[in-house]
N, C-alpha and C positions, 0 to 999 in steps of 0.2 A: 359170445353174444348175450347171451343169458347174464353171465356175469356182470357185463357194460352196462346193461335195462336196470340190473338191480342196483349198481352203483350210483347211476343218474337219477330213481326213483327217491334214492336215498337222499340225494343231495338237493334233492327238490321238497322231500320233507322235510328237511331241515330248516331249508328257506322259510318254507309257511311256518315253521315253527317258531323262527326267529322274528318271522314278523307279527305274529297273534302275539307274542311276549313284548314285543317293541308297542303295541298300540294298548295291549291292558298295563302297561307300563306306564304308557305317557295318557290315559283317560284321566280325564278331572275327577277327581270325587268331591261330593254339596260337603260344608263344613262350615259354623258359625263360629266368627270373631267376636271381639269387641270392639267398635269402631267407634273412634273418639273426632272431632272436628273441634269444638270451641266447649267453654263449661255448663251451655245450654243448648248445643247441638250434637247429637250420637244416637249410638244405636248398641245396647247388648249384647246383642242376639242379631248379629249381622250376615244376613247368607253370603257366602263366594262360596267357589271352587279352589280347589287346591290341586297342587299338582304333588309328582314322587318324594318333592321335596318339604310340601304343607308350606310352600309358598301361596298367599292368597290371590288368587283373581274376582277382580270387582268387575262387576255390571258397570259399563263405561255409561250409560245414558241414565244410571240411574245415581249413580255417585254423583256425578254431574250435575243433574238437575234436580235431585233431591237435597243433595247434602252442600254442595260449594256453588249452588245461584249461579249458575249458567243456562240460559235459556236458547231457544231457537233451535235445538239439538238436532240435528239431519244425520242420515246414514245411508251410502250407499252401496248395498250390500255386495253390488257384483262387484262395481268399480272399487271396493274397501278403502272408503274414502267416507271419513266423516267431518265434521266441524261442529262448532258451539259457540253461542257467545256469552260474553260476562258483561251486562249491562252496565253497576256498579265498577266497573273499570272500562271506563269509554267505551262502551259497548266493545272490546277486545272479541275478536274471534281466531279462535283456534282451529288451527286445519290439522287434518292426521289422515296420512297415505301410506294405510296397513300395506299396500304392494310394492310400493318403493320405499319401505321401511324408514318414513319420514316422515316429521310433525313439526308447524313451525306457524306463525302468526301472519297475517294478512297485513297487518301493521308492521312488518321487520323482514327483511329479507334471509333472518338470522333462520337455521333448521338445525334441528335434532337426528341422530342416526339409532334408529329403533334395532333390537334384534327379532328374529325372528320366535325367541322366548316369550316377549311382550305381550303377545295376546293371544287369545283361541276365542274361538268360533261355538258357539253352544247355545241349543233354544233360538237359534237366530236373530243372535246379539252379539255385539263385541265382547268380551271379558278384558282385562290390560289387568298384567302383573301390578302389585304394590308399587314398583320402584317405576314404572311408567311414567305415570301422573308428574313425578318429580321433572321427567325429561322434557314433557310436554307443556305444563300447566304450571300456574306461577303458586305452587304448594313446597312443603318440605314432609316428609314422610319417615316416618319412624317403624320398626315393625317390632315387634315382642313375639319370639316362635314360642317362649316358654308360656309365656303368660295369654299367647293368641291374642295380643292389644295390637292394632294398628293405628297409630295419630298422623291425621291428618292438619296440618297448620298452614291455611292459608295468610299468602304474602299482603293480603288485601283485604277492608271489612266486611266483615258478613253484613245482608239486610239487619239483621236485628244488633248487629254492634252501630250502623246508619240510624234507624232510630234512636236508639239510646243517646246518642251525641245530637241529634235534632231535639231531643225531648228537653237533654240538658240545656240547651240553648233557646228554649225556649223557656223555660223555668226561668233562665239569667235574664233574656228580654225583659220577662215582666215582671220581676224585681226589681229593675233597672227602671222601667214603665213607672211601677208605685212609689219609687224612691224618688222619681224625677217628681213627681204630682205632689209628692207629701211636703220635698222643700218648696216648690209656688205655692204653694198656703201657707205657709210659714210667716209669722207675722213677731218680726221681733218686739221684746217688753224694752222699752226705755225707760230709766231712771225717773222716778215722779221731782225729785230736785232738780234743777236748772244746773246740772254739773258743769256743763257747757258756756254758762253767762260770763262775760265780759268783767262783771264786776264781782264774781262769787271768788277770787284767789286775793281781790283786796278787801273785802269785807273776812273775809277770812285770816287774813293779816293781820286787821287792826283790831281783830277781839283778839288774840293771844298771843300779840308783839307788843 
């Protein structure tokens, strides 16, 4: 009897054992990258979370609407259901159903198959592994474990690649503008001789024929 209690005691520490090791195992720990987007958007000194393996997880609502101009950002905590939109692309909105492990566009009946790796739960926010974004969002994603660089390259232009292309087209307008104005003044010089007279190729003739 004694025996049996101790056997069963034993196999019930073990359990707890193995699961206190399973959860300090798989806890995030904070760690700053480098977080690159375009050659006038990034971050240093970028906070995620890492997991066992010092893969990065990003803050989804602040990647989003900090760094890749996605606006509208909603989350619904119980339901793990969020969306976003990207105005600068037809106002596209992104759907993402953290419980049916699926992500897919409003515009497309096309979806993505997430794994359960993908994201954690922390400070009550989404977090989404680096390679997420790629599955869901119209980005290509790079990571650097050695160098802790992760590039972000979006498919689409940033607000400030939009201005720059409006500014240059605006510069070309009103060059085009002054060019046009400057030829309407333009007042051609005619020759003060009559090159033109009817009788200037015979009088010309008859002094040196």
């Amino acid at each position: 009897m004694c025996f049996a209690l101790t056997r069963w005691l034993t196999f019930l520490l073990s359990l707890s054992l193995v699961n206190i090791s399973t959860v300090i195992a798989e806890e995030p720990k904070e760690a700053f990258i480098w977080l690159r987007i375009s050659k006038t958007r990034g971050n240093n000194f970028y906070r995620v979370l890492t997991d066992e393996k010092e893969n990065p997880y990003l803050n989804l609502q602040e990647v989003l609407t900090s760094y890749l101009d996605f606006s509208k950002y909603k989350c619904d905590m119980q339901r793990k259901f969020c969306e976003a939109t990207l105005p600068s692309k037809d106002n596209l909105t992104i759907w993402i159903d953290f419980q049916e492990k699926q992500c897919g566009s409003f515009h497309s009946k096309l979806t993505s198959t997430l794994l359960e790796s993908d994201y954690l739960i922390a400070e009550n926010v989404f977090w989404v592994k680096y390679d997420f974004l790629e599955k869901c969002f119209p980005v290509e994603v790079r990571w650097d474990l050695s160098l802790f660089y992760l590039s972000i390259i979006p498919s689409y232009p940033l607000i400030e690649d939009l201005k720059t292309a409006r500014e240059r087209s605006r510069n070309y307008n009103l060059a085009e503008q002054k060019r046009k104005q400057k030829m309407s003044t333009f007042v051609p010089i005619l020759p003060k001789d009559n090159w033109n007279s009817p009788n200037f190729s015979d009088t010309f003739l008859s002094e040196f024929c």
